[in-house]
N, C-alpha and C positions, 0 to 999 in steps of 0.2 A: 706644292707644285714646283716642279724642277723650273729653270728658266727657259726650258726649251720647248717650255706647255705640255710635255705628257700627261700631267694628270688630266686637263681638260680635256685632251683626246680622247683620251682612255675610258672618260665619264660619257662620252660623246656617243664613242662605240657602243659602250652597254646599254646605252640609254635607246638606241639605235634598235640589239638585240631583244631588250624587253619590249620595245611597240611590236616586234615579228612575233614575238613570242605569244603577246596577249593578240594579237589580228589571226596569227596559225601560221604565217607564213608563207600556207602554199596558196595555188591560184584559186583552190573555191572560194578559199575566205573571204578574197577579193570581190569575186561574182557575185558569192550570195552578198556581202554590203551594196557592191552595185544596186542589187533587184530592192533592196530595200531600201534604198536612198530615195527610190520613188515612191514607198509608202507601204504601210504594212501587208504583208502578203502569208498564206496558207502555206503547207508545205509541196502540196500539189502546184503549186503554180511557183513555188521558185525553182521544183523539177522541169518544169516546161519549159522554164524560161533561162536557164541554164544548160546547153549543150551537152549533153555525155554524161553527167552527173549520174553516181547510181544512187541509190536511194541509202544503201551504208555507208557511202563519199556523205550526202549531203547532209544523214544525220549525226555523224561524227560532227562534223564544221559546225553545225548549226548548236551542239549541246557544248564545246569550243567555245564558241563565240559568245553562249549567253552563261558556262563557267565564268567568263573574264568581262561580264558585264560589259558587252559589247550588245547584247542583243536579249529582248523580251521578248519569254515563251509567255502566251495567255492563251489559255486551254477553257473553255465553255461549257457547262454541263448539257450537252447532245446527246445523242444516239445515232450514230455514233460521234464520239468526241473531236470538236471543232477547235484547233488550234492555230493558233494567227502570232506571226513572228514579225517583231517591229526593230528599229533603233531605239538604245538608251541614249540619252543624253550622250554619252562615252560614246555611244556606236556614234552618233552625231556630227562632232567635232573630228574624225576621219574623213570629213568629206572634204573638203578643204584639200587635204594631202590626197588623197585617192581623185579629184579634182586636176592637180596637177600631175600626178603618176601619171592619168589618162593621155593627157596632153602633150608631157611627154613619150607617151610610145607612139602617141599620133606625129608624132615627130620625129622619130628614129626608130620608129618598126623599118620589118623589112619593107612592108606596103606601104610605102608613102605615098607613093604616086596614087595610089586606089581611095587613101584616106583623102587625101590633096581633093580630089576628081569630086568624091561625094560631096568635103569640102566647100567646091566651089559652085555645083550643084545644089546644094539648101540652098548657099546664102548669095546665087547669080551672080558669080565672080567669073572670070575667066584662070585668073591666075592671084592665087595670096599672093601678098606686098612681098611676102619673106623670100619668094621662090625666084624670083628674077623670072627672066624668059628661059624657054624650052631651046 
């Protein structure tokens, strides 16, 4: 390592690129973990439950996500065949960081004011500590 920390940087960055790489990187990856953070679901209901999704977007991600042991396909001998997609372990410990992604865009999306409102709406606030007054 030079003295001026490159190597650790450098280790920093790639290590940065391989979590995108094994997550997909793009936004369904995100969503379908979303839908499944709350517990294993069908493939039918993480299309409903993700906006705009088509059905080659969500099956691309979803054989993605359980390539890089993110995510468990278990398939039921049916008629026709019942298929239920969960977290591994690995999909698991993403929640944590995708926990704070959220909270961060709830916090510097363009909608703050809209997330703020509902915000302070669940949990009968008038205004978060953080915002000062209007």
């Amino acid at each position: 390592m030079g003295g001026d920390g490159t190597l650790v940087e450098n280790a920093v960055e790639c290590s940065i690129e391989k979590a995108l790489n094994i997550i997909g990187g793009g936004k369904w990856s995100f969503l379908v973990l979303r839908e499944l953070f709350e517990g294993t679901k069908r493939f039918g209901e993480l299309q409903k439950a993700i906006n705009n999704i088509s059905p080659k977007a969500l099956t691309d991600t979803l054989r993605h996500l359980e390539r890089n042991e993110i995510v468990i396909r278990t398939a039921y001998p049916t008629v026709p065949v019942t298929v239920e997609y969960s977290l591994s372990e690995k999909g698991h410990a993403l929640h944590k960081i995708l926990k704070e992604m959220k909270l961060w865009g709830g916090l510097n999306g363009r909608n703050i004011r809209g997330c703020l409102n509902s915000f302070c709406n669940i949990f009968n606030v008038n205004e978060p500590f953080f915002m000062g007054k209007r």
